[in-house]
N, C-alpha and C positions, 0 to 999 in steps of 0.2 A: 100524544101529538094529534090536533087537527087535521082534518080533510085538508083543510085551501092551506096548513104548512106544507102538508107533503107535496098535496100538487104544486105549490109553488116553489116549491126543493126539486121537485121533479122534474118540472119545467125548466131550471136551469141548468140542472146537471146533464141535461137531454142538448143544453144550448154549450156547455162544455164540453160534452162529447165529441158534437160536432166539428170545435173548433178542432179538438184533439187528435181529433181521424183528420182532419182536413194536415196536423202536422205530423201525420203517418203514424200515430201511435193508435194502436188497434184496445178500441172500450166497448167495453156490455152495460148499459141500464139498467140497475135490478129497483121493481119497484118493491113497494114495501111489502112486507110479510107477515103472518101471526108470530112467525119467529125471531123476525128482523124489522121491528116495525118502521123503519125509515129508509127513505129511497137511498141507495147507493149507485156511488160510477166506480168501474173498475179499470184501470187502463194498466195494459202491459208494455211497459216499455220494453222486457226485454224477451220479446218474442222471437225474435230471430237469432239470439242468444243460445250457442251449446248449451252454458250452465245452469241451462232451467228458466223456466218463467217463473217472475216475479210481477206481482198484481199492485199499483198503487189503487187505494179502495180513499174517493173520494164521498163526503160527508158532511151534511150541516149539523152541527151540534145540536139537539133539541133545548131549545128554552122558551121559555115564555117572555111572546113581544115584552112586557115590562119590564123582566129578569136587565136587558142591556140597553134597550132604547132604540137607535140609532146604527146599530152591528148586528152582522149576523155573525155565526163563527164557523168556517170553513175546514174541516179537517182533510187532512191529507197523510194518510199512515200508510205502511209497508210492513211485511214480517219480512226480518233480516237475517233470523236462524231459527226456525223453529224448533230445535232443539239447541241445548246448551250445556253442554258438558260438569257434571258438576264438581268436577278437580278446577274446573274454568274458571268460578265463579268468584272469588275471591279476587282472580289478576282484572278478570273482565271487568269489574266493580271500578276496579282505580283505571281502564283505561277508558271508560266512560265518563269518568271524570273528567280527566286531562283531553278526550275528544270534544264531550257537549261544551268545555270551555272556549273550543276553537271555532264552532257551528256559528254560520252567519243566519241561520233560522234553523228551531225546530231539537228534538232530543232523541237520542238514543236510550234504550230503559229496557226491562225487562216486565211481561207483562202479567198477568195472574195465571196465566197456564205455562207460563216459564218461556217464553218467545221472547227472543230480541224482537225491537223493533223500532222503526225509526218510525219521529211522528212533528208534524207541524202542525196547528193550528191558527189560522189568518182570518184576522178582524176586517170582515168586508161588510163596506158601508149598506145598511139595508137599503137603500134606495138605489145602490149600485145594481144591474143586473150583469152576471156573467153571460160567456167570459168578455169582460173586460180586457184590456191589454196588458193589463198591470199581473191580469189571474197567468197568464202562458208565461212571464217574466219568470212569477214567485215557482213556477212548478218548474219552469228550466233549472231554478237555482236547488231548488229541490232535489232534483235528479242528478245535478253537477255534484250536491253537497253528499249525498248515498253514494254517485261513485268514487269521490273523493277517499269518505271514509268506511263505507260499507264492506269491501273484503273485509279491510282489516280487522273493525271489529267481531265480522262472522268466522276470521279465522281462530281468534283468541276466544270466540265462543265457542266454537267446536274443540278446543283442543290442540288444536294444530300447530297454533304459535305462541312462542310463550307472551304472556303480556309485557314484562320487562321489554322486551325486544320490542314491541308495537309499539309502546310507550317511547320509550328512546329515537324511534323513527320517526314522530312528531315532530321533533326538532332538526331540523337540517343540519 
């Protein structure tokens, strides 16, 4: 990745931060790293939350200007169990299915070090600069869509409930 991408990833993630604390949700900037070579936004929504903080870690995809043209690619992921029980994994499989079916943006999945995790990815116009209006919309719906279905799937990832049962609860 280039200098003027980061800084210019950097520059807007610094201009979504802004907005984000101005909508009381508390973010850190992390610029980029030998370890991490791309600037990241971290925002905790649930800080004031008993059940632990949870980090949304925002993200421009790395590509190259000609790889899309016209789009940049916005990621916005969560880890939703970091661990996952593996008597789980079998129910957990089918109620990811029957969940990411009902998702008005984004997927629930399991990642290479065994993590749930919920992830969207938004196609934002590169001449766009955040945040735009449109950016606090897509992450509201984001956050409605995790609390919607995030216990559930972290409880059938821990073990705790069977999936038949979370499955079945999908339907009213």
């Amino acid at each position: 990745m280039d200098n003027y991408s980061n800084a210019r990833d950097l520059a807007e993630l610094g201009f979504l931060q802004q907005a984000l604390e101005e909508a009381g949700l508390p973010c850190r900037l992390l610029e980029p790293t030998e370890d991490v070579p791309i600037p990241a936004l971290l925002a905790a929504p649930d800080a004031d939350d008993e059940s632990g903080e949870r980090y949304l870690t925002f993200t421009f995809v790395p590509l190259d200007d000609e790889d899309i043209g016209e789009i940049r690619l916005l990621q916005i992921y969560t880890v939703v169990a970091p661990v996952v029980a593996s008597q789980a994994l079998a129910g957990l499989s089918e109620l990811l299915m029957a969940v990411n079916s009902r998702l008005p943006l984004g997927h629930f999945s399991l990642n290479d070090a065994g993590e749930l995790y919920y992830r969207y990815v938004w196609a934002v116009g590169a001449g766009n600069k955040l945040p735009q209006p449109d950016a606090l919309h897509v992450i509201d719906l984001f956050l409605m869509t995790l609390g919607m279905f995030g216990q559930t799937v972290g409880e059938v990832a821990s073990g705790s409930r069977p999936s038949a049962e979370a499955i079945s609860a999908l339907d009213p």
